[in-house]
Every structure is written in structure tokens, then in C-alpha cells.
C-alpha positions in Angstrom: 0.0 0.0 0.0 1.3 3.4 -1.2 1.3 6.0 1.2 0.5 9.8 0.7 3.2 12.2 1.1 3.6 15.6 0.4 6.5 17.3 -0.3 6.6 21.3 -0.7 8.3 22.6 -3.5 9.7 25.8 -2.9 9.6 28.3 -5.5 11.6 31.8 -6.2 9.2 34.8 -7.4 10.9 37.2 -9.1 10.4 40.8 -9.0 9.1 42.8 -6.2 5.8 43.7 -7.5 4.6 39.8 -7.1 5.2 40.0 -3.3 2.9 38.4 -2.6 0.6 39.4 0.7 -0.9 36.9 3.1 -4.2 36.2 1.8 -3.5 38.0 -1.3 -3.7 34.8 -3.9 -3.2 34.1 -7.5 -4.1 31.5 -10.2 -0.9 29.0 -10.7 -1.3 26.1 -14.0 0.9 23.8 -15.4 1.1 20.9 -17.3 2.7 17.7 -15.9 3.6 15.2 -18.4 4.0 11.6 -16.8 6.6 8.7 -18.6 8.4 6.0 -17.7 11.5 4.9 -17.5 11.6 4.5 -21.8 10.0 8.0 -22.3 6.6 6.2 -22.9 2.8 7.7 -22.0 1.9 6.7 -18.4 -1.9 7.0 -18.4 -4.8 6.9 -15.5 -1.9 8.1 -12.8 -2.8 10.6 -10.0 -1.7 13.7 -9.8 -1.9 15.5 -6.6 -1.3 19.2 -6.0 -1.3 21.4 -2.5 -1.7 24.8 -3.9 -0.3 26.3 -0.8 -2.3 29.8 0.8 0.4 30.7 3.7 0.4 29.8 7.4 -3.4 30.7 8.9 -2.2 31.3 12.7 0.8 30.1 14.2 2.0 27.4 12.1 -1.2 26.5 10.9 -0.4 26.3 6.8 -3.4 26.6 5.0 -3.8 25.2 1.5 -6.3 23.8 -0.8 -5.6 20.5 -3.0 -6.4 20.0 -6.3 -6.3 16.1 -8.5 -6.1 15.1 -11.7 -5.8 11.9 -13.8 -3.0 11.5 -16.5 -4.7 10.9 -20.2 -3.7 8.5 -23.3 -0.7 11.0 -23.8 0.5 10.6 -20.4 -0.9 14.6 -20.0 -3.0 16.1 -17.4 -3.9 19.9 -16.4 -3.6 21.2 -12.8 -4.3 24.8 -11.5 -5.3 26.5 -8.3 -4.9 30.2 -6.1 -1.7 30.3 -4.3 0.9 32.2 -2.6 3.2 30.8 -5.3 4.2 27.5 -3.6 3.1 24.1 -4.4 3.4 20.4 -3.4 2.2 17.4 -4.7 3.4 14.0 -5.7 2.4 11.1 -8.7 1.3 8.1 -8.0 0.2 4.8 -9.5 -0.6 1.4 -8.8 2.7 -0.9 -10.2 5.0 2.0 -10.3 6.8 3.7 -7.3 5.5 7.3 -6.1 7.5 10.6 -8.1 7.4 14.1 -7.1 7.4 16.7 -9.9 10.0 19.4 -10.2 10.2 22.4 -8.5 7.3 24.9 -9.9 9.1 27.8 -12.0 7.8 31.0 -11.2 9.5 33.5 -13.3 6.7 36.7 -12.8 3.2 37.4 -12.4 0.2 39.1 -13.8 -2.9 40.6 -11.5 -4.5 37.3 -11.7 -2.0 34.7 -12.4 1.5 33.5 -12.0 3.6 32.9 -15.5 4.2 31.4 -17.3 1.3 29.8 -17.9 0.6 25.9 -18.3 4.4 25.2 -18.5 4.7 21.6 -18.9 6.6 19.1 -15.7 8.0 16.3 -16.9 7.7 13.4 -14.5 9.2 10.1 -14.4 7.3 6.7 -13.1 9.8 3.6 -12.4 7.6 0.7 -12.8 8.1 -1.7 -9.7 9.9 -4.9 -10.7 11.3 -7.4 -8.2 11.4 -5.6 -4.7 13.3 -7.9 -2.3 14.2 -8.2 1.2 17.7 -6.6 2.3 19.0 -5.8 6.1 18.4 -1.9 5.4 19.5 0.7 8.1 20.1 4.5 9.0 23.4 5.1 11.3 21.9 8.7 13.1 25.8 9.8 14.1 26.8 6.1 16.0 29.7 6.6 18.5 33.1 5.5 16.6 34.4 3.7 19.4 38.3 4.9 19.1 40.3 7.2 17.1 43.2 6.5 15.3 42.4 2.3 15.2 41.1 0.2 12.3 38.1 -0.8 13.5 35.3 -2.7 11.6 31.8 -3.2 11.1 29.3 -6.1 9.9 26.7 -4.8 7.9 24.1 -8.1 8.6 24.8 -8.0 12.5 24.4 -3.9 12.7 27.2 -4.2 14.9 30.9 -3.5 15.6 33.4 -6.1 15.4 34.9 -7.3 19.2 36.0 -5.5 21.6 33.7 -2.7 20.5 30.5 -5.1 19.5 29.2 -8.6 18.9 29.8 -8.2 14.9 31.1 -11.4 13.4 32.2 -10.4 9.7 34.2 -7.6 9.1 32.2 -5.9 5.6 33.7 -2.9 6.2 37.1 -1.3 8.5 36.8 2.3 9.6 39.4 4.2 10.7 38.7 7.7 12.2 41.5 10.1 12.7 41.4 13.4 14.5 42.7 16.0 16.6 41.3 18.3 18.3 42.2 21.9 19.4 41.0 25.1 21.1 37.3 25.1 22.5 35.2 27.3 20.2 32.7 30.2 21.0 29.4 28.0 19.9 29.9 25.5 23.3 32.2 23.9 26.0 32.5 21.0 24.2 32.5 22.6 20.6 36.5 22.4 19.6 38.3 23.1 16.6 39.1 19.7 14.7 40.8 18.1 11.7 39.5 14.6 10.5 40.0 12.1 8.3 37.7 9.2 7.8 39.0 6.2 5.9 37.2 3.2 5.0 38.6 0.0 3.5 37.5 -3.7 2.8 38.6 -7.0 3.9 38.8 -8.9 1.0 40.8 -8.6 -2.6 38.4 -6.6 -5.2 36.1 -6.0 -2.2 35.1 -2.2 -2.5 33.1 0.9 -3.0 31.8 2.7 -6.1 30.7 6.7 -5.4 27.6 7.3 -7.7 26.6 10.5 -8.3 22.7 10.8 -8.5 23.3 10.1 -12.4 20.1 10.0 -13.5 18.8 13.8 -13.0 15.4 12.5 -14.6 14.8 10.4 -12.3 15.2 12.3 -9.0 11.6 12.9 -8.4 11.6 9.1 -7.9 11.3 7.9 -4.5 13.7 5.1 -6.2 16.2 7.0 -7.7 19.4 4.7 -8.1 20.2 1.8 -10.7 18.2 -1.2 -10.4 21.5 -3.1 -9.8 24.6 -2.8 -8.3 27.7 -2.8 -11.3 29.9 -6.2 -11.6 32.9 -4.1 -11.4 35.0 -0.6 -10.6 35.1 -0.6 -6.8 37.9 0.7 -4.6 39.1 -1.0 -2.3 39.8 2.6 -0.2 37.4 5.6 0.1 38.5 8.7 2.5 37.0 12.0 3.2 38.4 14.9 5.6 36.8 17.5 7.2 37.6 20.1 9.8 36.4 23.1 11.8 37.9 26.2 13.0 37.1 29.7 14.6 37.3 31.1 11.0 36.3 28.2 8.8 34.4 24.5 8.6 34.4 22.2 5.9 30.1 21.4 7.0 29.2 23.9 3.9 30.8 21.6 1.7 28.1 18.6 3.1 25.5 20.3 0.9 27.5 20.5 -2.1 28.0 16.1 -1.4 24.1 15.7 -0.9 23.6 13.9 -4.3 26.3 11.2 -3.5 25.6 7.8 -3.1 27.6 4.8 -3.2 27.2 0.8 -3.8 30.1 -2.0 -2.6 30.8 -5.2 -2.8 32.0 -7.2 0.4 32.7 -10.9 1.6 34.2 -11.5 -2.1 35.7 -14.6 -2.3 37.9 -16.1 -5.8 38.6 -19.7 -6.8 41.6 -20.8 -8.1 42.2 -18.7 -11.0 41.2 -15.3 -9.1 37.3 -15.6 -10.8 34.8 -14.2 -8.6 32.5 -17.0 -7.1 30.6 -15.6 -4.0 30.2 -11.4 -2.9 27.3 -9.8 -1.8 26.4 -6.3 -2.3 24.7 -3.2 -1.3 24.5 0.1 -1.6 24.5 3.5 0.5 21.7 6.1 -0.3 22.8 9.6 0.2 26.4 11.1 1.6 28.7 9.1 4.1 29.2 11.6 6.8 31.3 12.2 9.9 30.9 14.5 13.2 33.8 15.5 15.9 32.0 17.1 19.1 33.5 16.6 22.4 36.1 14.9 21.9 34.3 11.9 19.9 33.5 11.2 16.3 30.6 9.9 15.0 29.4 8.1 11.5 26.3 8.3 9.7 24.8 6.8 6.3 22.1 4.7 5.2 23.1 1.6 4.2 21.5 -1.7 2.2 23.0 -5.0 2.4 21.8 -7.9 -0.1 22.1 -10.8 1.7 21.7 -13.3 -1.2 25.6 -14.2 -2.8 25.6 -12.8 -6.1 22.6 -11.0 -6.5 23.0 -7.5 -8.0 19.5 -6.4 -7.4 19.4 -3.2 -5.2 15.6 -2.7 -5.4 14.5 -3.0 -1.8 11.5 -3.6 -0.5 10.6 -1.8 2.4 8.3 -3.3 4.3 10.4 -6.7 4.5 13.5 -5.2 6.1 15.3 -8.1 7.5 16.1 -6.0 10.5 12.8 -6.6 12.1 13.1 -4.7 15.5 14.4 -0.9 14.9 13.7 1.7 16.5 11.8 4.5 13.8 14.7 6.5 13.6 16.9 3.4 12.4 13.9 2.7 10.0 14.6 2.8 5.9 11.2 3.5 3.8 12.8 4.6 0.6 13.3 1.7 -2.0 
């Protein structure tokens, strides 16, 4: 079952005389044309659109919504008063949920935004074999030393001994820091430089970074390949990061929002170095680090496949092999 969310889309008016006034509304319509994956028609799929008013009282947001089904051409009309912000999502039964772009506001006339019925292209991924995976997000988990190897088992969600109960080690960490002068913003707020490292365990185990490469398809609530690649991993990945009383390297997290990874672990070779057994994964989003108080900290969402071989990367949310997380640990994107 698909659930309803709603995501606003925030949108830039130019020129000062569209200010617009609380209250003070005006006509917004577009177009959204809905395809698949092969640039084909997708017909009889909702279209949902929050035409959003501005916030009532408090934080009350007041909006109105307005729905429309897709025709033979994959083409439906939407339009509604707002304050020039709206939200919606497209949905259909077989293919996963999408969000359209942003809604372009470029200027305005006394009655309506412009321009006027510009066409949205959005993309529908038809839903093909979801499958179960151990699926997890790491909110900033204590790295239990600096300056060690240390390593972690994907399947077990768990360090390695002394640290944890981990039995396989999928993937070594090694955080290094030092830490300086105590900073204005708290008492335990220092200055820092960091390097996280991660490596593998095994010959031609390793890490791919993937960009989000397929800009269509980032409306998607499934926006990576369907399958992790058979080769190109590295068997190191590192990123540093520091903070000082002039300067921090946190602006340049935004800029590595669109990264996303898969790797290949527990690879083992016969004879004549051919690949017989590996399982793989991926990471949706950035791999991240913190330093506060004289700890570090690691977060990322990971995926792990635990079926030798298989490639497929399409998970299936609601049969996360991890059965008792907490909701913040939870992963409901495909």
C-alpha cells in the first residue's frame, strides 16, 4: 500500500511587485507530463497538488488541493490560487511514487502566476522485483576509538569485538582526529581536523561513489540503478573534514548531498582469481562524519543484499530483515 506524502516545492518569485501578501492569492497552471522509464505515455496516474495559501495562525499552513488523472498521452492539467508554492506527488498502482520538479515561477500578472501551463516532466519507475535486504540508518553512532582500524558487519548492525558482537568484518573504519581550542558556539564545541577512511577486507572488495546520475529520475522515491555494477570498486574511500574559529568544511556537506555509493564485500575467488561468491549493497545519500566533544561519529544509510551474487538493489521496504528498529533506524525509501 502506497502511502500519501507531500512534499513542498519551494519556489523563487521574481520581481518585487509579485510580493505576494498573506491572503492576497493568484491562479498558478501547469502541465505535468507523466513517462516511464523508456520515455513512454503513463496513463490513469494521479496527480496530486497542494496549492499552498500561507500559514493561517501560528503554524497552521493553509492550502487547498487539487487532482487530476493523466490521459492516453500521459498529460494532465492542474491549476489552483496560491501564494506561489506548491506540493504534490504522482502516483500509480505498479509504479513507485514521483514528485514533480520544482514549480518555475518566473513573474506574475494581477490574476495569475507565469508562465502559464508550462509543462513538468515526470518520471514513473515501474516496480519490478522488490526484495528483502538488512536496510538501516546510522543517526551519528559513536566511533568507538580514534586512530584504530576498527570494523563493522553490515548483517549484524554491529561492531566487530571488543567494541560489538559483529562477526564479519564488511567494512574497516578508521577515524583520525585531533582536536584543538574550544570554540565560542559551546564547551564541548572544539576546533578539529579529520579524516575518515574506509577500506574492505577482501581482494576486489570495494566501494563505487555514484553521483545521483540519472537527474530525470530524481523525483523518484527510487532513484538509483536497479542493480549494483559487476565491477569498478575501490578498495579505499576517504574523506576529511575540519572546523575552525574562522572556517568549517560542514558547507561543503550540501554540495555532497547527491552522492551515493554501492560495494561489494565478503568477495571470495577460486583458483584462478574468478569471482565466485560477494554480496552487495548500496548506500543512499552522503557518508558523513561528526567531531564534538572529543568523539566522532558516523552516519549513512546503508543496504545489504544478503543473497551471494545478487545484484538487485531494489529493496523492498516493508520486508527489512532487520525486524526490531527503532523509527529513527527505520529505511522506507526503495
Amino acid at each position: 500500500m502506497m502511502r500519501r506524502l507531500v512534499l513542498i516545492l519551494y519556489v523563487s518569485l521574481a520581481g518585487a511587485a509579485c510580493a505576494v501578501p498573506l491572503g492576497l492569492l493568484k491562479t498558478a497552471s501547469f502541465i505535468i507530463n507523466a513517462v516511464d522509464e523508456e520515455n513512454r505515455p503513463v496513463s490513469n496516474a494521479l496527480v496530486r497538488v497542494d496549492f499552498f495559501h500561507g500559514y493561517e495562525s501560528g503554524w497552521d499552513l493553509k492550502f487547498s488541493t487539487g487532482e487530476a488523472m493523466t490521459d492516453t498521452n500521459g498529460l494532465c492539467h492542474l491549476e489552483g490560487k496560491c501564494n506561489g508554492t506548491a506540493g504534490g506527488n504522482v502516483t500509480k498502482e505498479g509504479f513507485y511514487k514521483s514528485y514533480p520538479p520544482s514549480l518555475s515561477v518566473t513573474n506574475c500578472t494581477l490574476t495569475h502566476w507565469l508562465p502559464i501551463d508550462k509543462e513538468y516532466q515526470v518520471v514513473l519507475r515501474p516496480i519490478l522485483n522488490p526484495i528483502p535486504m538488512y536496510a538501516k540508518k546510522l543517526h551519528g553512532i559513536l566511533i568507538p576509538a580514534i586512530g584504530e582500524r576498527l570494523s563493522y558487519d553490515f548483517e549484524s548492525a554491529d561492531w566487530l569485538p571488543p567494541h560489538g558482537d559483529g562477526k564479519v568484518a564488511d567494512l574497516n573504519i578508521r577515524m583520525d582526529c585531533e582536536f584543538g581550542e574550544q570554540l565560542p558556539a559551546g564547551e564541548n564545541v572544539r576546533e578539529f581536523h579529520a579524516t575518515l577512511t574506509l577500506t574492505f577486507s577482501n581482494e576486489d572488495d570495494g566501494i563505487i561513489e555514484l553521483p545521483d546520475a540519472q537527474p530525470e529520475l530524481e523525483g523518484s522515491v527510487f532513484r538509483l540503478p536497479r542493480f549494483a555494477p559487476e565491477t569498478g570498486y575501490s578498495n579505499r574511500w576517504s574523506l576529511y573534514g575540519f572546523e575552525t574559529a574562522t572556517e568549517s568544511s560542514y558547507s561543503d556537506n550540501a554540495k555532497r548531498a547527491n552522492l551515493n555509493y554501492f560495494y561489494r564485500v565478503r568477495t571470495k575467488k577460486d583458483e584462478t582469481g574468478r569471482i565466485i561468491s560477494a554480496h552487495y549493497g548500496k548506500i543512499r545519500g552522503p557518508i558523513n562524519f561528526g567531531a564534538y566533544a572529543k568523539a566522532t561519529s558516523l552516519s549513512m544509510t546503508y543496504y545489504f543484499n544478503s543473497t551471494p551474487n545478487d545484484r538487485n538493489m531494489e529493496f523492498d521496504p516493508s520486508r527489512n530483515l532487520f525486524t526490531d528498529l527503532p523509527v529513527s533506524d527505520q529505511v522506507r525509501e526503495p
